[in-house]
SERO-4910 file (N, C-alpha, C, O; in steps of 0.05 Angstrom, whole numbers):
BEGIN
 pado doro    nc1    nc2    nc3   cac1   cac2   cac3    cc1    cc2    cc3    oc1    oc2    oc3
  Unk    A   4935   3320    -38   4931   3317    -10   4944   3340      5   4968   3344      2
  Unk    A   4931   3354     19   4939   3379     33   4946   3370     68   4929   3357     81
  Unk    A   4970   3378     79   4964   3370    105   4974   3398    124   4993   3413    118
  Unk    A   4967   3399    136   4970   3431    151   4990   3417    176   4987   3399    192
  Unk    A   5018   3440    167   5039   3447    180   5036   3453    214   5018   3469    219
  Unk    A   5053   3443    236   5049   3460    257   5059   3479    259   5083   3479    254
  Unk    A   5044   3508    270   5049   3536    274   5074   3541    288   5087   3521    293
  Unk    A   5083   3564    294   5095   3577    309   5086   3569    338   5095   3559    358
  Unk    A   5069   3578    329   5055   3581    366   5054   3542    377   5063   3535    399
  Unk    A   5045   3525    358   5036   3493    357   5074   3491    372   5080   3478    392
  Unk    A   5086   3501    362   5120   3488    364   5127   3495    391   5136   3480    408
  Unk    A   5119   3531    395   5127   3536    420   5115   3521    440   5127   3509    458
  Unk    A   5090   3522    437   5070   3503    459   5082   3470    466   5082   3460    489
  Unk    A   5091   3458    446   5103   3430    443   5129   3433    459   5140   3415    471
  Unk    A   5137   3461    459   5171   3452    469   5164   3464    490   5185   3462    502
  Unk    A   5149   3476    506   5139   3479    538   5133   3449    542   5136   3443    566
  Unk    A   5126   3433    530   5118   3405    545   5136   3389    547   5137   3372    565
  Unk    A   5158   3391    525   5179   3365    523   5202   3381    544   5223   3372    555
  Unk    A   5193   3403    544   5227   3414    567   5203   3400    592   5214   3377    595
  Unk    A   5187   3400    605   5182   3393    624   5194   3367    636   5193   3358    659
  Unk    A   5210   3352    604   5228   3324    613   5255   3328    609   5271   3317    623
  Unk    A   5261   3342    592   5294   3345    584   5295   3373    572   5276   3384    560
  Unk    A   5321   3383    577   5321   3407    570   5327   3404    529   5326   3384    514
  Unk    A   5333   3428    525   5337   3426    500   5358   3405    497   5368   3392    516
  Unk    A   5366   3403    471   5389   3398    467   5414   3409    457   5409   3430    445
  Unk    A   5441   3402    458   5458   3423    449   5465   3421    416   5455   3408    398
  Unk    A   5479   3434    415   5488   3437    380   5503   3449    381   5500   3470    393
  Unk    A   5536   3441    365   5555   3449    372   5571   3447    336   5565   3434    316
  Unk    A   5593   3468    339   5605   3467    312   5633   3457    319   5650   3469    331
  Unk    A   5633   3436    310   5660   3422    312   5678   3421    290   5675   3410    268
  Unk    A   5698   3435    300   5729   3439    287   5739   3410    262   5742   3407    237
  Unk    A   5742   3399    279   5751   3371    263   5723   3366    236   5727   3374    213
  Unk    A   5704   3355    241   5690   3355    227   5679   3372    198   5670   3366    177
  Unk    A   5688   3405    216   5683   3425    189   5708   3431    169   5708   3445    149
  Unk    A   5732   3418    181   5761   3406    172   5752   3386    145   5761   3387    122
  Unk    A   5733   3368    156   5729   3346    139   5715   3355    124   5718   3344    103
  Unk    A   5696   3373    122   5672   3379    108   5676   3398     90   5665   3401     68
  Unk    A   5700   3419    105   5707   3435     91   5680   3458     84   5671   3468     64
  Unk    A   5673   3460    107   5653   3481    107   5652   3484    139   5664   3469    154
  Unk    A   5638   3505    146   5629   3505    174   5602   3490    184   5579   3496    176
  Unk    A   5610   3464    211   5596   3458    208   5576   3439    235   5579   3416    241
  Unk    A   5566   3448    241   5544   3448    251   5523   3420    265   5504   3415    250
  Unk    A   5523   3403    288   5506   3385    297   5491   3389    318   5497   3398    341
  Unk    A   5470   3382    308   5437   3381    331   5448   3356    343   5453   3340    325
  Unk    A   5454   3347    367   5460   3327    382   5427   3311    396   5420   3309    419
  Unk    A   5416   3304    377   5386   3289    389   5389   3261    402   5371   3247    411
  Unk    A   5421   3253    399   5430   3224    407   5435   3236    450   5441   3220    467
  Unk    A   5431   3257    455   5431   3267    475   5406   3275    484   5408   3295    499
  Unk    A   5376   3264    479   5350   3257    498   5357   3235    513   5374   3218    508
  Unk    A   5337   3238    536   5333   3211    554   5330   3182    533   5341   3160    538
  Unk    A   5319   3184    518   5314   3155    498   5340   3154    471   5339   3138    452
  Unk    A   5361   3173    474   5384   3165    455   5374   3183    429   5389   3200    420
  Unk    A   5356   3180    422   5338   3198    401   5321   3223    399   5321   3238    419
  Unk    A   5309   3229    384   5290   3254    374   5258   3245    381   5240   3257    391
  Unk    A   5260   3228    375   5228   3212    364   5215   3222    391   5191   3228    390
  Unk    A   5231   3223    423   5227   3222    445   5193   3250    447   5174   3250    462
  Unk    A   5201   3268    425   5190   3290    417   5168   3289    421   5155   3301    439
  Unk    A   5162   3273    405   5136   3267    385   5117   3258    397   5096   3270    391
  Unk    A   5114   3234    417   5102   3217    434   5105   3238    451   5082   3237    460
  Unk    A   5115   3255    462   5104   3274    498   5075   3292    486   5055   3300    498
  Unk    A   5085   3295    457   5066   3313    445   5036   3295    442   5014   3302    451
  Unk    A   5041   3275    431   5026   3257    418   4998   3250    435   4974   3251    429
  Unk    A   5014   3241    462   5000   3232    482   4988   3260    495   4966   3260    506
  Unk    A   5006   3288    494   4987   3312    516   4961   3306    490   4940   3299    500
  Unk    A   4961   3309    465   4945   3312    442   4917   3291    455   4894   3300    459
  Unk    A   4924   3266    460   4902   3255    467   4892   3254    486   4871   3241    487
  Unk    A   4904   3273    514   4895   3273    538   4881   3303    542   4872   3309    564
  Unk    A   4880   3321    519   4870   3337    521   4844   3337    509   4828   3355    515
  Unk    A   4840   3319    493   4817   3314    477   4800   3298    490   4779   3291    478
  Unk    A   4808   3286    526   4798   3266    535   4792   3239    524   4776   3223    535
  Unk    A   4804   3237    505   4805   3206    488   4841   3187    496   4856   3173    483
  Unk    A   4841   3194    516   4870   3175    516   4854   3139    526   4838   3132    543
  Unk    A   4868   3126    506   4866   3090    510   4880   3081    538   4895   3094    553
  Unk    A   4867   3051    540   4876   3041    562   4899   3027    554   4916   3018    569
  Unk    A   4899   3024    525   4921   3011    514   4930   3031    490   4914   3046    479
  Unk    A   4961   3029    483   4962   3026    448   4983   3022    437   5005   3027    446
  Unk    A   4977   3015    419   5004   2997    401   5020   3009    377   5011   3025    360
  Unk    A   5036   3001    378   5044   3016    344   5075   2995    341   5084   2980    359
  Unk    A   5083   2997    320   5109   2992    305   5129   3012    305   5129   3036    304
  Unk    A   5148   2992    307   5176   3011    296   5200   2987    291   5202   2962    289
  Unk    A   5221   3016    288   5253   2994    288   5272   3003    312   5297   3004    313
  Unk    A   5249   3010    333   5270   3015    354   5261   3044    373   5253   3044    397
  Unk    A   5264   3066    356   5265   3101    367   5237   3102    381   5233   3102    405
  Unk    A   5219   3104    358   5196   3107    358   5179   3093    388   5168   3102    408
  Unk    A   5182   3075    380   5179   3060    403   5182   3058    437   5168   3051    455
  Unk    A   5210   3068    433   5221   3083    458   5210   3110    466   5208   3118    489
  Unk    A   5202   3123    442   5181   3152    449   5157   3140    463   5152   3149    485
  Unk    A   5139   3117    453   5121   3111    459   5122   3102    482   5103   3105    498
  Unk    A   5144   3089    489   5142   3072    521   5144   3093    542   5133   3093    564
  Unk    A   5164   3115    529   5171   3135    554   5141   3150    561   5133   3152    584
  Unk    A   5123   3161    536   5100   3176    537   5085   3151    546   5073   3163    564
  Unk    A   5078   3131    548   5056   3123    552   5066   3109    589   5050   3100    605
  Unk    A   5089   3112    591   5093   3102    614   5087   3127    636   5083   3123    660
  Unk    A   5087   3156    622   5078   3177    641   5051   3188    643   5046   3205    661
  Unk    A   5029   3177    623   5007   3175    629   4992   3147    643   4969   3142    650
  Unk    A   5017   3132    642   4999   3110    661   4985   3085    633   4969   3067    640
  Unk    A   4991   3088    613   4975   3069    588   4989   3047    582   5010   3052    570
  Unk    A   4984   3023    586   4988   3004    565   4998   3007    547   4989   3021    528
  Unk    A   5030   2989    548   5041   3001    515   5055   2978    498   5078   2970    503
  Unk    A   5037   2967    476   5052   2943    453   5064   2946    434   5051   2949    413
  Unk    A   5089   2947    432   5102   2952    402   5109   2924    384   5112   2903    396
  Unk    A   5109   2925    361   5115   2901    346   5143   2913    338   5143   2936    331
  Unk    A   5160   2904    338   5185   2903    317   5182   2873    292   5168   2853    292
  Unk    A   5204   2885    272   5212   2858    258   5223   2840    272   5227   2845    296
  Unk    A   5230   2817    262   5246   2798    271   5272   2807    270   5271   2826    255
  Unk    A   5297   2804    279   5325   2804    280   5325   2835    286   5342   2849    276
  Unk    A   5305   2846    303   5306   2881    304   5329   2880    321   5335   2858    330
  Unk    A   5347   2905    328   5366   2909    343   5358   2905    369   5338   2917    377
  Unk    A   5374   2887    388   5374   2863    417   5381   2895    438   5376   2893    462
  Unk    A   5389   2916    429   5389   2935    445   5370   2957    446   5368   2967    468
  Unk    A   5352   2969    420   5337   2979    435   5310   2962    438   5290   2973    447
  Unk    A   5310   2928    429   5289   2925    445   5293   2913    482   5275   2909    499
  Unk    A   5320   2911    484   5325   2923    513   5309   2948    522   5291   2948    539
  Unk    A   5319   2967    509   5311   2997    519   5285   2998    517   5276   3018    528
  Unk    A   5267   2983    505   5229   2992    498   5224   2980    524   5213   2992    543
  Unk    A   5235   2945    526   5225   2929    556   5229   2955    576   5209   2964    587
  Unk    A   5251   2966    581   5262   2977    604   5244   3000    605   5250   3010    626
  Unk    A   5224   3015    595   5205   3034    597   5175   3018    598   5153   3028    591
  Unk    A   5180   2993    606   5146   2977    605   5132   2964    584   5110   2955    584
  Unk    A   5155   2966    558   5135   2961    538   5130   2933    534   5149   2918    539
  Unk    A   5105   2919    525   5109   2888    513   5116   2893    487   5104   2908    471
  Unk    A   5135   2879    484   5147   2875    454   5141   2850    440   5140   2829    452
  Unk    A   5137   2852    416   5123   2826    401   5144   2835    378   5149   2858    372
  Unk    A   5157   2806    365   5173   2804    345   5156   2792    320   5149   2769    323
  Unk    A   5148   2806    294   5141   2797    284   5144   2811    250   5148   2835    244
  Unk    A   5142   2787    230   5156   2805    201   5181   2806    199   5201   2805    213
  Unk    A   5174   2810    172   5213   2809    162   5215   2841    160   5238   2848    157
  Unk    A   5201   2856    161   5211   2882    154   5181   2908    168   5156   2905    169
  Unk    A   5195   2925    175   5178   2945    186   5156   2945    172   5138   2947    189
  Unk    A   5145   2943    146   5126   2943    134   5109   2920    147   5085   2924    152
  Unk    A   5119   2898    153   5096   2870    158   5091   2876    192   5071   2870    204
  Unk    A   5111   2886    202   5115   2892    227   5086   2908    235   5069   2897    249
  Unk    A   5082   2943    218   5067   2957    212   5040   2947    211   5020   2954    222
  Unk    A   5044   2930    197   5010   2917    188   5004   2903    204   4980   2900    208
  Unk    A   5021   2891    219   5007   2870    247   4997   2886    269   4977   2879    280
  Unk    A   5012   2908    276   5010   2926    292   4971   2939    294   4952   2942    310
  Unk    A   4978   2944    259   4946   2952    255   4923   2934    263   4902   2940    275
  Unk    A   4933   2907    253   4909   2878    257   4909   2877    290   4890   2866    301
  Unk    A   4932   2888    306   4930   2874    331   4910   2895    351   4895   2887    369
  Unk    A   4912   2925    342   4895   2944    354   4871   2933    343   4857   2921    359
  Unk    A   4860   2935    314   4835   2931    308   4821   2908    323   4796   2908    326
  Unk    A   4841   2882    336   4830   2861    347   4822   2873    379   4802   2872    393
  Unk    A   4846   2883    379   4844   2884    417   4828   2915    423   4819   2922    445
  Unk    A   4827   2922    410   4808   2952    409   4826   2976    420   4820   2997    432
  Unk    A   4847   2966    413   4873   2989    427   4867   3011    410   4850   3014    393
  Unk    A   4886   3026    417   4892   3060    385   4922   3052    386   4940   3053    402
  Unk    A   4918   3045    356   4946   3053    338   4958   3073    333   4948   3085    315
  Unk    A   4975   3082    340   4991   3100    342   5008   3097    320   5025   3079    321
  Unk    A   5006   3118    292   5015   3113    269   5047   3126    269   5054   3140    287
  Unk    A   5061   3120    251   5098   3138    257   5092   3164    245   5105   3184    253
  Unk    A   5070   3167    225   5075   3198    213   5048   3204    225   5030   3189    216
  Unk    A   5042   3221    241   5014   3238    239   5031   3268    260   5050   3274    274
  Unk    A   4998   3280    247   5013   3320    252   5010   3320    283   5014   3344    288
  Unk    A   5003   3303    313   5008   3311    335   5039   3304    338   5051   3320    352
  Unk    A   5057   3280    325   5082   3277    321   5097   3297    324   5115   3302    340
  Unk    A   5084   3314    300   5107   3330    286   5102   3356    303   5122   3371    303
  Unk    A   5079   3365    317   5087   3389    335   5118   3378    356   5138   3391    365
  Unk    A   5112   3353    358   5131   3348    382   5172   3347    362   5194   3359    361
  Unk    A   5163   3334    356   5190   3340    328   5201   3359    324   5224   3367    329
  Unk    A   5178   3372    310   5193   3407    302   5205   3411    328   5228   3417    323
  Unk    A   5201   3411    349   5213   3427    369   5248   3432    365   5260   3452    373
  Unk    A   5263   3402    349   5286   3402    351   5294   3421    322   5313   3437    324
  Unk    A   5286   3421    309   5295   3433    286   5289   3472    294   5304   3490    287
  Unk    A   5268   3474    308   5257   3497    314   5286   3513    330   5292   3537    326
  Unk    A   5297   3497    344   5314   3498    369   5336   3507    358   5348   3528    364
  Unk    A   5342   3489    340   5373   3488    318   5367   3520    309   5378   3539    318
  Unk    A   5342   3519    287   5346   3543    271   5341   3565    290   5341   3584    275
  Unk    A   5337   3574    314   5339   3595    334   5367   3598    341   5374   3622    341
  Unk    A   5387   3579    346   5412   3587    354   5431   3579    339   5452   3572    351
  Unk    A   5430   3577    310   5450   3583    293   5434   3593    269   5435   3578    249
  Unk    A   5419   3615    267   5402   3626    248   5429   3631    232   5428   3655    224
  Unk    A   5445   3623    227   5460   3632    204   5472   3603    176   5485   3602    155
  Unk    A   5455   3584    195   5456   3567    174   5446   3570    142   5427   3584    136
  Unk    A   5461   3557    124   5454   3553     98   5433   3534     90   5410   3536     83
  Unk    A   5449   3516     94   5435   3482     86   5436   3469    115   5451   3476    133
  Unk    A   5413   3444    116   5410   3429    135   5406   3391    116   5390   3385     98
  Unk    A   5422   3377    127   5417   3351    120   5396   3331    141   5403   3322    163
  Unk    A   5378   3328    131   5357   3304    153   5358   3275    139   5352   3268    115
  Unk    A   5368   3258    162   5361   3231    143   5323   3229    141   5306   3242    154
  Unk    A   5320   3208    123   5294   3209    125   5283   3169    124   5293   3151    109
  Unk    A   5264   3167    142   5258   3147    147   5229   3143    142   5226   3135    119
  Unk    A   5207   3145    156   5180   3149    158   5165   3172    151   5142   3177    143
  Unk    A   5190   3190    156   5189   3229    146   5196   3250    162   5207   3272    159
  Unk    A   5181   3231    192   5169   3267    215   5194   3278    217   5192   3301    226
  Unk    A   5224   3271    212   5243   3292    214   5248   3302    191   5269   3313    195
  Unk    A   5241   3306    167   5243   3320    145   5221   3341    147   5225   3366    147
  Unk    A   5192   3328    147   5173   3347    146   5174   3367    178   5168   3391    182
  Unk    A   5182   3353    192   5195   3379    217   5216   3399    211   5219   3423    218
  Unk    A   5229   3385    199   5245   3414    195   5240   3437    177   5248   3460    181
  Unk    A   5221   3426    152   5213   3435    137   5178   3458    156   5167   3478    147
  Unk    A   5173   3444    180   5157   3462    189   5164   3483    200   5157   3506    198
  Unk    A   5193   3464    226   5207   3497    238   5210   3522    210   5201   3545    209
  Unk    A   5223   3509    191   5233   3533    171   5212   3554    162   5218   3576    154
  Unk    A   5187   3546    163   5166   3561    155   5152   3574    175   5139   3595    173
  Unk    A   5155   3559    196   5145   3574    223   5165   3601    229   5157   3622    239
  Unk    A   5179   3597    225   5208   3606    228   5212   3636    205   5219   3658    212
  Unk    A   5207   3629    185   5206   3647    160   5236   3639    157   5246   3656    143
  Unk    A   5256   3620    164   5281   3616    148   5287   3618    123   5267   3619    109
  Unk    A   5303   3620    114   5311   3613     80   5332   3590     81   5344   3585     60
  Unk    A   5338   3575    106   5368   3551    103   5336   3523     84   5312   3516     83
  Unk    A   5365   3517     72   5355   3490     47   5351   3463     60   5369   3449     70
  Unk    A   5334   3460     59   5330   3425     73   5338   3395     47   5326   3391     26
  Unk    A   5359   3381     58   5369   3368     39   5354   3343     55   5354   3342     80
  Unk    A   5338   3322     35   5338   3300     54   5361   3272     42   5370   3269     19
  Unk    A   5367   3252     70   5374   3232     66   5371   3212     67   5374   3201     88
  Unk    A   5365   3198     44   5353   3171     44   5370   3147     39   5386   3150     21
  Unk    A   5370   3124     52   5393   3101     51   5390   3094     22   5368   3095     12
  Unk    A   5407   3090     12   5411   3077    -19   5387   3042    -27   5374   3032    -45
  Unk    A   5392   3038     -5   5387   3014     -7   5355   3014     16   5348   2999     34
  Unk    A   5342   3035      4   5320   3038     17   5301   3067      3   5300   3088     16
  Unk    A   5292   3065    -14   5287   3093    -37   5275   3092    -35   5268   3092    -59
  Unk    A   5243   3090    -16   5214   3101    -30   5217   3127    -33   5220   3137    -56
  Unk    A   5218   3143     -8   5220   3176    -10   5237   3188    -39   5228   3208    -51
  Unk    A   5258   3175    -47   5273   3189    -66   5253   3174    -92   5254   3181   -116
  Unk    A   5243   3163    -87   5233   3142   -120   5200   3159   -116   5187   3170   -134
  Unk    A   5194   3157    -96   5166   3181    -98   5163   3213   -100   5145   3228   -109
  Unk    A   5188   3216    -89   5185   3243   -109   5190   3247   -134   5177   3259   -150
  Unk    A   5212   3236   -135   5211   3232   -173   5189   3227   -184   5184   3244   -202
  Unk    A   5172   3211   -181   5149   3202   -193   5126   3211   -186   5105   3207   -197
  Unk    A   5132   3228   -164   5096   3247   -152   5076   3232   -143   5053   3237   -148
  Unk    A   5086   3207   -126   5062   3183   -121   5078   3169   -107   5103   3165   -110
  Unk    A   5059   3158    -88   5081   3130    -67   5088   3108    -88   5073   3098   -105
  Unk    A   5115   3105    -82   5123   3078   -100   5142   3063    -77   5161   3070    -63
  Unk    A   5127   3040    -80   5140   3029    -61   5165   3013    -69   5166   3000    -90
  Unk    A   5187   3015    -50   5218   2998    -66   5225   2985    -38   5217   2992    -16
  Unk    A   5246   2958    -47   5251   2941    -24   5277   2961     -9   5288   2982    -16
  Unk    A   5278   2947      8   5292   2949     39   5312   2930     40   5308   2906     46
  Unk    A   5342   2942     32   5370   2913     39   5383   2931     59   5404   2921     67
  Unk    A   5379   2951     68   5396   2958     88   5403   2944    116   5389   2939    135
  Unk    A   5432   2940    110   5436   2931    133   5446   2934    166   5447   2919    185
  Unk    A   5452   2972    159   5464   2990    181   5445   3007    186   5447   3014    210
  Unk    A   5422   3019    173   5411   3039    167   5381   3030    176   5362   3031    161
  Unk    A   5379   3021    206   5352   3015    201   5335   3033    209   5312   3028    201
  Unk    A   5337   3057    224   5321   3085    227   5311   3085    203   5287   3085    205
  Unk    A   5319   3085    181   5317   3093    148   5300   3070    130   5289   3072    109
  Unk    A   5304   3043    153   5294   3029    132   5259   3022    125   5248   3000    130
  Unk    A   5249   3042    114   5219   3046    114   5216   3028     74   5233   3029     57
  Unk    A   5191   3015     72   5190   3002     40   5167   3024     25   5164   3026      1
  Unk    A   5153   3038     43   5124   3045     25   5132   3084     45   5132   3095     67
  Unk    A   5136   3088     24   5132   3122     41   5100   3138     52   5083   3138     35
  Unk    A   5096   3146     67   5072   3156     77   5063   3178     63   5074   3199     64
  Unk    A   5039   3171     49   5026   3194     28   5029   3223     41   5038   3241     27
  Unk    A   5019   3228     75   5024   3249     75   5043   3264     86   5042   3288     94
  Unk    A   5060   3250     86   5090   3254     94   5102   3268     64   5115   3289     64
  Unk    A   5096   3252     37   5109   3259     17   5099   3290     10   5116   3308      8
  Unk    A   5064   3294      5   5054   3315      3   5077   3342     11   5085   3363      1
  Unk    A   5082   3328     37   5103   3361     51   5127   3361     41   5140   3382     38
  Unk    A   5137   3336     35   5166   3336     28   5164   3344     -4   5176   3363    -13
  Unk    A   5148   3328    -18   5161   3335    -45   5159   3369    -51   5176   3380    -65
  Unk    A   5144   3381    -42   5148   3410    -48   5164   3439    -38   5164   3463    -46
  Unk    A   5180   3422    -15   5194   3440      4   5219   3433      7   5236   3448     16
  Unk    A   5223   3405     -2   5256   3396      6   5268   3408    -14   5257   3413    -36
  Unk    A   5297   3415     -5   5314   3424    -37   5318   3401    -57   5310   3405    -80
  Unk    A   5334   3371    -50   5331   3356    -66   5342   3329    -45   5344   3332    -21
  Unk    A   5348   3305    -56   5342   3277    -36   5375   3261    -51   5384   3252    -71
  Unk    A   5383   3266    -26   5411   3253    -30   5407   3217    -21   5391   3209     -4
  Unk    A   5423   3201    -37   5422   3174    -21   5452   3163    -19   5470   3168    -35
  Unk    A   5456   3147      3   5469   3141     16   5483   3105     24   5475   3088     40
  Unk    A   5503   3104      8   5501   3064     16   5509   3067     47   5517   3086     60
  Unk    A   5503   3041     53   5514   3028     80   5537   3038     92   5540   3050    113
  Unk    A   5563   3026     60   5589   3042     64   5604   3068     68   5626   3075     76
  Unk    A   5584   3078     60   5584   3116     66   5566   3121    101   5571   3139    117
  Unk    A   5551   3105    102   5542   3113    137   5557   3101    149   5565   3117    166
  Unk    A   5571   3073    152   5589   3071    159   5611   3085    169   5622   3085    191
  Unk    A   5618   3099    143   5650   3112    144   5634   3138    155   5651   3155    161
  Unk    A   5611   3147    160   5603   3170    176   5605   3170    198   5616   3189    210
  Unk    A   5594   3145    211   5590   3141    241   5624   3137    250   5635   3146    270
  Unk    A   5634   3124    232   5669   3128    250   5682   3159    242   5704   3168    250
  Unk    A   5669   3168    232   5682   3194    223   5669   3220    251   5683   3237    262
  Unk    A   5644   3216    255   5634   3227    276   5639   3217    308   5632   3231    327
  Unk    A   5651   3191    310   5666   3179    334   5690   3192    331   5692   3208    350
  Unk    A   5711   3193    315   5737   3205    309   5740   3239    319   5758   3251    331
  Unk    A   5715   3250    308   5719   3274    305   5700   3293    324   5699   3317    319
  Unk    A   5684   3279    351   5665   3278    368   5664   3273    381   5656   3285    402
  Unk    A   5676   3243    377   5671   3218    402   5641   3223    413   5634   3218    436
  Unk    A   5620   3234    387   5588   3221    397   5591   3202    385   5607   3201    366
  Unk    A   5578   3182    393   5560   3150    379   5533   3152    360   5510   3157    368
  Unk    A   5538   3149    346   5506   3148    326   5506   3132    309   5524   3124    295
  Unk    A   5470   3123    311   5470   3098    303   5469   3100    272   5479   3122    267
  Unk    A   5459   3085    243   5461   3092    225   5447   3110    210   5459   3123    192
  Unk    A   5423   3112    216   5403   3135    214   5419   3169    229   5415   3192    222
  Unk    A   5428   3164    241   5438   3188    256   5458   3198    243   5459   3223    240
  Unk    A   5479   3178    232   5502   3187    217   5503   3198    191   5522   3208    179
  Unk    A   5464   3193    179   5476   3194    148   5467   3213    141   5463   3214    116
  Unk    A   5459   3236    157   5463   3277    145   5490   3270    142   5496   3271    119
  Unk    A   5514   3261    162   5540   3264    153   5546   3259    128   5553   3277    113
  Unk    A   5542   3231    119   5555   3219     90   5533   3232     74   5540   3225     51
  Unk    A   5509   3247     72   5492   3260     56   5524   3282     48   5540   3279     30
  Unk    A   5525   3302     67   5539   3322     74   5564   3313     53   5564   3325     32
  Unk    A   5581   3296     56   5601   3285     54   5600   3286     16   5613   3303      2
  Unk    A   5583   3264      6   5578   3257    -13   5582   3285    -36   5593   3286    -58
  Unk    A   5563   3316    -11   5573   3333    -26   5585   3351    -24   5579   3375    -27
  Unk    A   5599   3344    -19   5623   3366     -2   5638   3385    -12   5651   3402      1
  Unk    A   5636   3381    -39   5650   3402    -60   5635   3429    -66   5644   3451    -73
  Unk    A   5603   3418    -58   5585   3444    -61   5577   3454    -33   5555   3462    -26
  Unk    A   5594   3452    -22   5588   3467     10   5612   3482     18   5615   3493     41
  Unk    A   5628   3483      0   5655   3508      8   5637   3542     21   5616   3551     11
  Unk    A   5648   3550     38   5637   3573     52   5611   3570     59   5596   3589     61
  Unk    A   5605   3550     62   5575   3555     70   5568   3541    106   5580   3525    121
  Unk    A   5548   3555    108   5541   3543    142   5528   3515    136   5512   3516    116
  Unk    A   5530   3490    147   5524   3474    148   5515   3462    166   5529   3460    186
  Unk    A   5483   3446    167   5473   3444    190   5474   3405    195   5470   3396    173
  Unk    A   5476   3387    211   5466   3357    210   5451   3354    233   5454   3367    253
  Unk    A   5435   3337    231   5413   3323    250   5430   3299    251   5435   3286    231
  Unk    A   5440   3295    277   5451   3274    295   5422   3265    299   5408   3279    313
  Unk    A   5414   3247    291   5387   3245    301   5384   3222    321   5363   3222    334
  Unk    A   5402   3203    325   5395   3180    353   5427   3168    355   5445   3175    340
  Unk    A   5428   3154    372   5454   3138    376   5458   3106    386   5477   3092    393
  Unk    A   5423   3100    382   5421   3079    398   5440   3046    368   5431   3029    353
  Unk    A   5460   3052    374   5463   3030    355   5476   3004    373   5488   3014    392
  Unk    A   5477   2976    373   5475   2956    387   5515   2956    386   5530   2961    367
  Unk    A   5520   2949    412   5561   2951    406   5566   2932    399   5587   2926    411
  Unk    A   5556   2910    382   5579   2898    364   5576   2913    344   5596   2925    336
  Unk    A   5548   2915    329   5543   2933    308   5576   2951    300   5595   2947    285
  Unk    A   5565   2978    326   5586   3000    332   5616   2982    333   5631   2998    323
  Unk    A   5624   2968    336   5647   2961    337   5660   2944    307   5683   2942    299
  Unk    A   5633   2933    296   5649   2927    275   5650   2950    255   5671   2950    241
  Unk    A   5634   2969    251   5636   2996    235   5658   3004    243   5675   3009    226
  Unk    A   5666   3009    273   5708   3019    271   5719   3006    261   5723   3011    238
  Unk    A   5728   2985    272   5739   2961    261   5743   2963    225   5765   2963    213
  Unk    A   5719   2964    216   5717   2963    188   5730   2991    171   5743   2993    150
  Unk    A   5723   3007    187   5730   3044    173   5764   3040    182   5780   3058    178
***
């Protein structure tokens, strides 16, 4: 399965549209942290968009994509565990569209706060993003909405923008750690780098307790594995997206995984050493990073802070606990 990368030109064009809402974001090398890491080291702060996250990207892009083609819906729906979602409410609330998201059941009480607070109807349904996913699909096919899938390439022009951004103002990076969930921030970074002509190494990170991505590349085929994560729900995807893998298995350097207890001890380690907030998906380039820390002496080190939306008891019992 071949899927064509966005350009240079696709990225620059995407980040004329998303500054039209927020400016870039910053990225900063913090002392304490490259203390801990023992390398120099390096965060994309994406927990600093209007929606707490990155995903915000993806959906400004998503939606110019369908309004240029003159096919934008009066409705449309899609799934998530929170981010995604919030991209969708913000983009569909500035073209004026109808916007339904499904979450699982017991999804986090704060960002489906944050989806209501941008217009969205939220429907609770499934034990896991996967059943969530498929209702999502049955509910467009019923109501004649457009599904709005988590991995497709108008996404990822809007995505790349952040990684594009990073590797422009610290072109001296080595390695970059992306957690990986659905994909579009792995296969984005992996597009800035080529758009880009970089040579820094894209490490991905996948929750321990959530392996399709690491169990399909090994195996060169979606394999699907269960979902126990219980901090990590950015991450917690069961079936990896065929063409999400296509880009990753041939461009990532290699797929670190990560327990609970290691994102954990990330997110208080990046409160300690930051005082940013990130939720568990956000934290675990850190404990990726961490895990290998012995092979990153002298080297530039890059992390995708990628959201912060985590619910404060959550955040409070991870201090508490570290």
């Amino acid at each position: 399965m071949t899927t064509v990368l966005p350009t240079l030109s696709d990225i620059e064009a995407a980040a004329r549209l998303v500054y039209q809402e927020f400016p870039a974001t910053p990225q900063y090398r913090w002392p304490l942290l490259s203390e801990r890491l023992g390398a120099t080291c390096w965060v994309k702060h994406e927990n600093h968009t209007p929606v707490g996250a990155f995903k915000i990207r993806g959906g400004l892009t998503y939606f110019d994509q369908l309004a240029q083609r003159g096919a934008m819906p009066r409705e449309v729906i899609s799934a998530t565990r929170g981010n995604h979602g919030q991209s969708m409410g913000w983009a569909a609330r500035k073209h004026g569209v109808a916007c339904t998201i499904v979450v699982p059941q017991g999804n986090s009480l704060e960002k489906n706060a944050a989806m209501r607070a941008l217009g969205v109807t939220l429907i609770e349904h499934g034990s896991d993003f996967q059943e969530a996913r498929e209702h999502a699909i049955q509910l467009a096919a019923e109501r004649g909405a457009h599904m709005v899938p988590s991995f497709h390439f108008d996404l990822l022009r809007g995505v790349s923008t952040y990684w594009w951004e990073f590797l422009r103002a610290v072109p001296q990076l080595d390695v970059v750690y992306v957690p990986i969930g659905q994909g579009s921030g792995a296969c984005s970074a992996i597009a800035a780098k080529l758009a880009l002509g970089h040579g820094v190494r894209i490490v991905g990170v996948v929750s321990s307790h959530a392996t399709t991505y690491a169990d399909s590349v090994a195996a060169g085929r979606v394999v699907e594995s269960p979902v126990t994560t219980q901090l990590a729900d950015g991450m917690a995807c069961r079936v990896a997206d065929a063409q999400a893998l296509a880009i990753i298995a041939p461009h990532i350097d290699h797929i670190v995984q990560v327990s609970d207890t290691q994102v954990g001890a990330a997110m208080h380690a990046l409160f300690t050493d930051t005082h940013n907030t990130a939720e568990g998906a956000g934290a675990a380039a850190l404990a990726g990073a961490l895990q290998e820390r012995e092979q990153l002496a002298n080297q530039v080190v890059g992390l995708a802070l990628t959201g912060g939306n985590v619910d404060a008891d959550v955040f409070a019992g991870v201090l508490t606990a570290a």
